[in-house]
LODREN-7485 format. One record per residue (C-alpha): residue in one letter; residue number from 1; x, y, z. Coordinates in Angstrom, 3 decimals. Layout:
<sites>
[site 'a'; NUM; [X; Y; Z]]
...
</sites>
This chain:
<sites>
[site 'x'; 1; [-2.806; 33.151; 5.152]]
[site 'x'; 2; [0.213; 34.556; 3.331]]
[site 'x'; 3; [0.837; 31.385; 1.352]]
[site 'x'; 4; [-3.015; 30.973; 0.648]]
[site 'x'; 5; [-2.507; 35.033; -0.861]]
[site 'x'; 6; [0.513; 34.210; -2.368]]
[site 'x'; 7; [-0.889; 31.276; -4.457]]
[site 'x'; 8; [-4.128; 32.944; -5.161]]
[site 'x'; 9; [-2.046; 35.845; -6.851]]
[site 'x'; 10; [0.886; 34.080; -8.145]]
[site 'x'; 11; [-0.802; 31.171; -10.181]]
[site 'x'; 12; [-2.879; 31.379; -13.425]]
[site 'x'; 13; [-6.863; 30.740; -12.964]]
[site 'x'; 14; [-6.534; 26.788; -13.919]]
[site 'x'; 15; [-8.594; 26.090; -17.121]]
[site 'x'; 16; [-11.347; 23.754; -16.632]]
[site 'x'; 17; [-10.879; 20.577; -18.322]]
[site 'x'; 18; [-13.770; 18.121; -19.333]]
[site 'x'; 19; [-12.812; 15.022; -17.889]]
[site 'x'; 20; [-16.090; 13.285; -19.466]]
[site 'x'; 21; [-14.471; 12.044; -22.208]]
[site 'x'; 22; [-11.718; 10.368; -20.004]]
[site 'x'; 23; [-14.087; 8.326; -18.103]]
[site 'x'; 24; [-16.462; 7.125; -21.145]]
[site 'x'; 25; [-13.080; 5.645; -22.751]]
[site 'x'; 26; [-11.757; 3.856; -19.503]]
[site 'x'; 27; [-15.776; 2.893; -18.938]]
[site 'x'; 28; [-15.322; 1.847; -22.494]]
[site 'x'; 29; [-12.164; -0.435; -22.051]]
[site 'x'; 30; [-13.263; -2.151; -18.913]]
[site 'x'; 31; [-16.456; -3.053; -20.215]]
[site 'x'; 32; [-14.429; -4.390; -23.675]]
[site 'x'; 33; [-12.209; -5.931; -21.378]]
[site 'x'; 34; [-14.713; -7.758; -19.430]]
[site 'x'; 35; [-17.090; -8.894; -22.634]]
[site 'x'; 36; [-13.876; -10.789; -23.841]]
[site 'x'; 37; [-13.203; -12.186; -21.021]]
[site 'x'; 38; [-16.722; -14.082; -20.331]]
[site 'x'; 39; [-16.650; -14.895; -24.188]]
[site 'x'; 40; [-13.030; -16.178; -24.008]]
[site 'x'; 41; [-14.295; -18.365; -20.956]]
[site 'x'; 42; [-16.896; -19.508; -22.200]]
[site 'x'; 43; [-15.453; -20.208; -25.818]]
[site 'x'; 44; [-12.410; -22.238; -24.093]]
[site 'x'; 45; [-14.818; -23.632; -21.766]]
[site 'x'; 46; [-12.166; -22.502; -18.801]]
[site 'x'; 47; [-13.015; -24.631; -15.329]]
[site 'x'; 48; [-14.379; -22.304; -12.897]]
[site 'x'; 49; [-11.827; -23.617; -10.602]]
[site 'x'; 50; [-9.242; -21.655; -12.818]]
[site 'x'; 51; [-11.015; -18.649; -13.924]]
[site 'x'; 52; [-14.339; -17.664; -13.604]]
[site 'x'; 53; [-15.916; -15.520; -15.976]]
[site 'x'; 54; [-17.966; -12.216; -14.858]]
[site 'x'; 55; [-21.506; -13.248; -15.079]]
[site 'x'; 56; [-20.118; -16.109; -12.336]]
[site 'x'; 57; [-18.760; -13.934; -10.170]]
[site 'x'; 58; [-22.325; -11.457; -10.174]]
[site 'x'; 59; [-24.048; -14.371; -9.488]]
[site 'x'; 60; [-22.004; -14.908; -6.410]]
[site 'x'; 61; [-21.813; -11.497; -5.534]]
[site 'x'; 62; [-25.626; -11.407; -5.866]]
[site 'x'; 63; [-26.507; -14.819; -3.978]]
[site 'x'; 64; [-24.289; -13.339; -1.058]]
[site 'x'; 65; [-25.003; -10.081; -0.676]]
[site 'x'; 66; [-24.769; -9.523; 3.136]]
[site 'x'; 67; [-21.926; -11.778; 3.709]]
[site 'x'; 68; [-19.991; -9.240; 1.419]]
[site 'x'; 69; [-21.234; -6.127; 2.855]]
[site 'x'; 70; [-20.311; -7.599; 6.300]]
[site 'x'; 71; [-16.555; -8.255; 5.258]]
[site 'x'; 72; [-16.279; -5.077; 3.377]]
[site 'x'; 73; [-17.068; -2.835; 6.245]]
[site 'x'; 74; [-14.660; -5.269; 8.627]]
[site 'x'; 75; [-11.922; -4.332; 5.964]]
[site 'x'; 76; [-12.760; -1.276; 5.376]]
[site 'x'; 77; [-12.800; 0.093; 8.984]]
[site 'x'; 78; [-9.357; -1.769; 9.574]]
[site 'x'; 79; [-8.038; 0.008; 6.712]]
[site 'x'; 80; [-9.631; 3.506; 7.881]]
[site 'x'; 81; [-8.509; 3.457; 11.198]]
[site 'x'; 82; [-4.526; 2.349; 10.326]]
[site 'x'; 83; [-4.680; 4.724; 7.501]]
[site 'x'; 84; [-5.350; 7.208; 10.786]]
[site 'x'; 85; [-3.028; 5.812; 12.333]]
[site 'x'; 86; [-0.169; 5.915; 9.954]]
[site 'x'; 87; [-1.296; 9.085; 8.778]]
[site 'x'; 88; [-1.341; 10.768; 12.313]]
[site 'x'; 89; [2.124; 9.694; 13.288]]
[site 'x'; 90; [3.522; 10.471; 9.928]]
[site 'x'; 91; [2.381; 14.174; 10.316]]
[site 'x'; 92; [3.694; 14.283; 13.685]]
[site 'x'; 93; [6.812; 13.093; 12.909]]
[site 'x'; 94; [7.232; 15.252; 9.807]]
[site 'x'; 95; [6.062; 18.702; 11.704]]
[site 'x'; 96; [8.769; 17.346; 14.702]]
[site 'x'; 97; [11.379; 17.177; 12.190]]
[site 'x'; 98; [10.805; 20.390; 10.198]]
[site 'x'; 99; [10.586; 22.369; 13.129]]
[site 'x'; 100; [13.919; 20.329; 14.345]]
[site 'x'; 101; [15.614; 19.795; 11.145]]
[site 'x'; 102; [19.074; 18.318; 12.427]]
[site 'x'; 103; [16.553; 15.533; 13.373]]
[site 'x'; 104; [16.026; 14.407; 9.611]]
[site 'x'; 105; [18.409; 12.273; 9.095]]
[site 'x'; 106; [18.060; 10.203; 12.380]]
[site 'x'; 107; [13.958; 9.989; 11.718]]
[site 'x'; 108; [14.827; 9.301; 7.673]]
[site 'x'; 109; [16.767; 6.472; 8.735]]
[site 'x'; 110; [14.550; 4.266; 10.997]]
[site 'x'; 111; [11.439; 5.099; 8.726]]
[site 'x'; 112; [13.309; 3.336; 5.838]]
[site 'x'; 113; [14.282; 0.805; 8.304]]
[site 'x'; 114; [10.527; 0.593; 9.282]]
[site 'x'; 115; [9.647; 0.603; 5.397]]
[site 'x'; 116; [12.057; -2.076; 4.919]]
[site 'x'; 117; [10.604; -4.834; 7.093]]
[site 'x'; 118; [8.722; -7.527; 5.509]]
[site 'x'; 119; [5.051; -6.905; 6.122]]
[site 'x'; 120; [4.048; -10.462; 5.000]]
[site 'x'; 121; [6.421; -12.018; 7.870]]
[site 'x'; 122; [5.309; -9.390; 10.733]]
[site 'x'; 123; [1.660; -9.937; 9.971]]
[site 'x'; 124; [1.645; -13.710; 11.734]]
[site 'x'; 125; [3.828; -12.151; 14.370]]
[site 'x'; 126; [1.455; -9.678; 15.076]]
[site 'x'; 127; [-1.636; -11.790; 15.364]]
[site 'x'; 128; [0.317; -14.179; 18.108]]
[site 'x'; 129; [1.330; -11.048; 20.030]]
[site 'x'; 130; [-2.072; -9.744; 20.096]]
[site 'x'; 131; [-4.687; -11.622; 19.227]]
[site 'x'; 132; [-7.346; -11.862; 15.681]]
[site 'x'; 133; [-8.863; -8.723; 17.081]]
[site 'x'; 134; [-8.676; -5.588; 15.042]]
[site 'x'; 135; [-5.036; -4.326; 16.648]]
[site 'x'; 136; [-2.371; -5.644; 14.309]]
[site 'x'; 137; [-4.463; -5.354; 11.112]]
[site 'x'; 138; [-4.357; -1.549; 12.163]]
[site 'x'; 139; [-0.936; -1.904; 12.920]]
[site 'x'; 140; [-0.141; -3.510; 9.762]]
[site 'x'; 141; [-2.120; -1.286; 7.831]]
[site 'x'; 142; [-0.620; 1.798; 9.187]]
[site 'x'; 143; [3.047; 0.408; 8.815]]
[site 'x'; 144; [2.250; 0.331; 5.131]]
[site 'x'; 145; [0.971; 3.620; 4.822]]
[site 'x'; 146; [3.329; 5.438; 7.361]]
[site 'x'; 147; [6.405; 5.727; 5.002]]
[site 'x'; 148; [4.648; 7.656; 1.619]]
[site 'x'; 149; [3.041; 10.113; 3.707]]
[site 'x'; 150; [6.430; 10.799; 6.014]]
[site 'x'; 151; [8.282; 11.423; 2.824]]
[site 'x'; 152; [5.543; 13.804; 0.858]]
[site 'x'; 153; [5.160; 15.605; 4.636]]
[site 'x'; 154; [8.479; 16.085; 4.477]]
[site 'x'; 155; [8.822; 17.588; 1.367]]
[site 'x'; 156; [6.162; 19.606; 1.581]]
[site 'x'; 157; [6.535; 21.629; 5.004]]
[site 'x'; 158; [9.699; 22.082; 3.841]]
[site 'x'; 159; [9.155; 23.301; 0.197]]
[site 'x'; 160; [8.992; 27.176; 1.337]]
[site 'x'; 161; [10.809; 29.530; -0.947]]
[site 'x'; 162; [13.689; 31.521; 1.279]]
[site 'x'; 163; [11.445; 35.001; -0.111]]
[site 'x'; 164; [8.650; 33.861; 1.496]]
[site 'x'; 165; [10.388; 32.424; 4.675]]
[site 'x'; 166; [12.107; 35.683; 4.354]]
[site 'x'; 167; [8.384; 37.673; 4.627]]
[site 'x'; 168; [7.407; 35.545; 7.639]]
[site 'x'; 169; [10.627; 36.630; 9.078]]
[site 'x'; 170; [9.802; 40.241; 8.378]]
[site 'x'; 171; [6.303; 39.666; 10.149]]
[site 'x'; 172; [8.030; 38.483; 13.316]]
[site 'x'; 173; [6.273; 35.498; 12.715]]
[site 'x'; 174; [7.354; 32.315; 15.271]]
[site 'x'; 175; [8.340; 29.224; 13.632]]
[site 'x'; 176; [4.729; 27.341; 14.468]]
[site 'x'; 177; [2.904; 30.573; 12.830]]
[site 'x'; 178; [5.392; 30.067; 9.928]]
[site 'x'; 179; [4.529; 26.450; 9.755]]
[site 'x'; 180; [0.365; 26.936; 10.348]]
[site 'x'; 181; [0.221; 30.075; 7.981]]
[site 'x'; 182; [2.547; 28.603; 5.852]]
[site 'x'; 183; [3.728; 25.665; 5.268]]
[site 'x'; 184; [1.172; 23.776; 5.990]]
[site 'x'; 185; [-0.594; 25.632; 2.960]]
[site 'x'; 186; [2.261; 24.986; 0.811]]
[site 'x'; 187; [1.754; 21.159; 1.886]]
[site 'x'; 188; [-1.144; 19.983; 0.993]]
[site 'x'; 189; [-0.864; 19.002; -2.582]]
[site 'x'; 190; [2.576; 16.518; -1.406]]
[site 'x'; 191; [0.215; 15.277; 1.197]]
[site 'x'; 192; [-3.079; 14.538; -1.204]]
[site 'x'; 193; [-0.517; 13.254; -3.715]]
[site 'x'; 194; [0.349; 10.813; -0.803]]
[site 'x'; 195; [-2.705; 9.956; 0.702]]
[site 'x'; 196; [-3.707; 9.054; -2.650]]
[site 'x'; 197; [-1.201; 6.429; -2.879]]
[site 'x'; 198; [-1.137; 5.667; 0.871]]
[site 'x'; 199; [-5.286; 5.073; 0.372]]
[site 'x'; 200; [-5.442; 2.492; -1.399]]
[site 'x'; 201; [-2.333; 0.542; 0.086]]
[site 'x'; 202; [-4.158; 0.746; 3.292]]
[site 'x'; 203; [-6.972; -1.810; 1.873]]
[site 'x'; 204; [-4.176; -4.118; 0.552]]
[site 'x'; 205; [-2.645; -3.918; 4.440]]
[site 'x'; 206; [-5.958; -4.864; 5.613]]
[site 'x'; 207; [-6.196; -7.827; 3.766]]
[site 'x'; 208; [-2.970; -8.669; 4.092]]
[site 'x'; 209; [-3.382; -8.953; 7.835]]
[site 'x'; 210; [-6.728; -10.993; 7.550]]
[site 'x'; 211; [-5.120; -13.619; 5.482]]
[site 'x'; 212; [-3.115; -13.988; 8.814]]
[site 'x'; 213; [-5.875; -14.920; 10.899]]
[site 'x'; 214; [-9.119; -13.235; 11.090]]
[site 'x'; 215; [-12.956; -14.214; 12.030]]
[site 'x'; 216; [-14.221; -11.659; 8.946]]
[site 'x'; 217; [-13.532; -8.846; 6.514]]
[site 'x'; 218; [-12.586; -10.062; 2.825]]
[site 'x'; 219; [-9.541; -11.135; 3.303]]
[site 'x'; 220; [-11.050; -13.993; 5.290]]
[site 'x'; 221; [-13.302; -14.621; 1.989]]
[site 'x'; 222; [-10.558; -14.369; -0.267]]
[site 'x'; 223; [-8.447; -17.105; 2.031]]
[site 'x'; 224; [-11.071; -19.424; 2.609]]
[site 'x'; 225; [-11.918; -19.155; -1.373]]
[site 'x'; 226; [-8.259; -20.150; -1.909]]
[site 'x'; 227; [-8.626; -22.839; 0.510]]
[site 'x'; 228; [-11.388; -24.258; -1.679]]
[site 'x'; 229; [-10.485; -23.349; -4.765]]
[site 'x'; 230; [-13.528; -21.534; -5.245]]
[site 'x'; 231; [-12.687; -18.548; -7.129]]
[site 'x'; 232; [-15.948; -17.174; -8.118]]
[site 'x'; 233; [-15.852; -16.438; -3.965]]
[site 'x'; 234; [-12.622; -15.322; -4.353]]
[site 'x'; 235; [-12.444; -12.954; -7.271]]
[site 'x'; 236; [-15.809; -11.561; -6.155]]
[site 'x'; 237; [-13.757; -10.385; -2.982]]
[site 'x'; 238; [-10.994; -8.738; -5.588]]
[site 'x'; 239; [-13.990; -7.218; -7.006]]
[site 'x'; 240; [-15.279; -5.330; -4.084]]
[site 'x'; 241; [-11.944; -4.469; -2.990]]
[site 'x'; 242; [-11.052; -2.958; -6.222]]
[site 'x'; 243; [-14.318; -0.750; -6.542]]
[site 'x'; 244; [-13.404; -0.031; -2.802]]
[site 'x'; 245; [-9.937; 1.116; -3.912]]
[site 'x'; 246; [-11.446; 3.048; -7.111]]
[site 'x'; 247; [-13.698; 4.996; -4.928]]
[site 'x'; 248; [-11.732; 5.815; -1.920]]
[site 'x'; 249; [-9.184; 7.382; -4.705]]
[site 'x'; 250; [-11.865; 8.950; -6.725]]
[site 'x'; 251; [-12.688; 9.983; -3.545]]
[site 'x'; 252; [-9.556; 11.841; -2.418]]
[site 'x'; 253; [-8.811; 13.239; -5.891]]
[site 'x'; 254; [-12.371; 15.513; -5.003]]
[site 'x'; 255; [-11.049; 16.496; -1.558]]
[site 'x'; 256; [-7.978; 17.641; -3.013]]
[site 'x'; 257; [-9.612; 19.627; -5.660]]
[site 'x'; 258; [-11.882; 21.243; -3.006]]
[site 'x'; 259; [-9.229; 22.092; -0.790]]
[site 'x'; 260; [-6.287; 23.333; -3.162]]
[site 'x'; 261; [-8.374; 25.222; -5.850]]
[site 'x'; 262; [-5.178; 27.051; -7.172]]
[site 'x'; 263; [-3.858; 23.435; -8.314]]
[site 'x'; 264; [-4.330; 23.034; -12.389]]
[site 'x'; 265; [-7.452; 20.187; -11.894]]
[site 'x'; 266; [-5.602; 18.548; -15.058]]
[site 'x'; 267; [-3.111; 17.210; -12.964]]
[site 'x'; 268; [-4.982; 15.708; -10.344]]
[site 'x'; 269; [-5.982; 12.297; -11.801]]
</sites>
């Protein structure tokens, strides 16, 4: 409550900024982009097998429209539930070690060591240890998501100013009211700034665990495409997942400016 005052008080009424314009010029640039690329496929009369052009891969996307929704909501609940994953252990870890800060540098340590491990070699790993059910692509997923959020956690729950620590102090405050009343408040932009990163990445750890062995979800489409060396199928699956990607981010960037209103909204996208 004291660090929701504090803020409230402290920092300017942001100005409201009209973002219209920004998103008629990017509209304008991916549309640009996209006309020149079916017109410079068609002009160089590019095999399909190589690039396909747009209006290919709508056809596809239109001639398969339930196969797609299928495999998006396979990847897209693998994704969800490591991102929870990932994103619950992170926060438990980085409460643990701000409430126990000798314990940083210990927990630092075997995050980065965690963070270091090649995801691309544990994903097969995974998948013999337990199976092509959903498990390791949630493992994977939240392995690749863990490590931003840790660090931003971190930061945040421990960005308190000494005068305000100093006021919680005065309360008689404990150090969990500090950290609920406080801290956490002070929080939440590092952790939107992470999930917002961490998001996204959870999608790519998805895939990246399908391609490993799967029986659905797109990065089965995208690996059998390969396979075949049918790319229409293939970038029609990079298609979905980017929109997927787009959104979900689009999606935090809203949450965030619902839930820390005393945040200038100009620095949120």
């Amino acid at each position: 409550m004291i660090a929701r005052k504090q803020m409230a008080t402290a920092l300017p009424t942001p100005a409201r900024t009209d973002g219209n314009h920004g998103v008629r010029l990017a509209s304008l640039i991916i549309l640009a982009a996209l006309l020149l690329w079916e017109v410079g496929v068609q002009v160089t009369r590019t095999p399909v097998y190589i690039l396909p052009a747009p209006s290919q891969i709508v056809t596809t996307l239109a001639a398969h429209p339930a196969h797609f929704a299928e495999a998006a909501l396979i990847t897209l609940g693998e994704a969800t539930l490591g991102l929870l994953l990932g994103l619950s252990v992170a926060l438990a870890i980085a409460t643990l070690v701000t409430l126990r800060p000798g314990m940083e540098q210990g927990v630092m340590a075997l995050a980065i060591l965690v963070k270091s491990m090649p995801l691309a070699a544990i994903a097969p790993l995974l998948t013999i240890w337990l199976g092509f059910g959903v498990l390791p692509k949630v493992i994977i997923t939240a392995l690749l998501t863990f490590f931003p959020v840790l660090v931003n956690a971190i930061v945040g729950l421990q960005s308190a100013e000494s005068e305000m620590l100093d006021l919680m102090r005065a309360y008689r405050a404990t150090a969990w009211q500090t950290l609920v009343h406080l801290r956490v408040w002070l929080a939440l932009p590092y952790l939107f700034a992470a999930l917002r990163v961490a998001a996204p990445l959870a999608l790519v750890g998805a895939v990246i665990a399908e391609w490993t062995g799967a029986s659905g979800g797109l990065g089965r489409i995208m690996w059998l495409a390969y396979s075949n060396l049918n790319l229409p199928y293939m970038f029609a699956a990079i298609f979905i997942l980017s929109i997927a990607g787009a959104a979900i981010y689009f999606g935090i960037v809203w949450c965030e400016q619902r839930f820390t209103p005393w945040r200038d909204r100009s620095t949120h996208l």
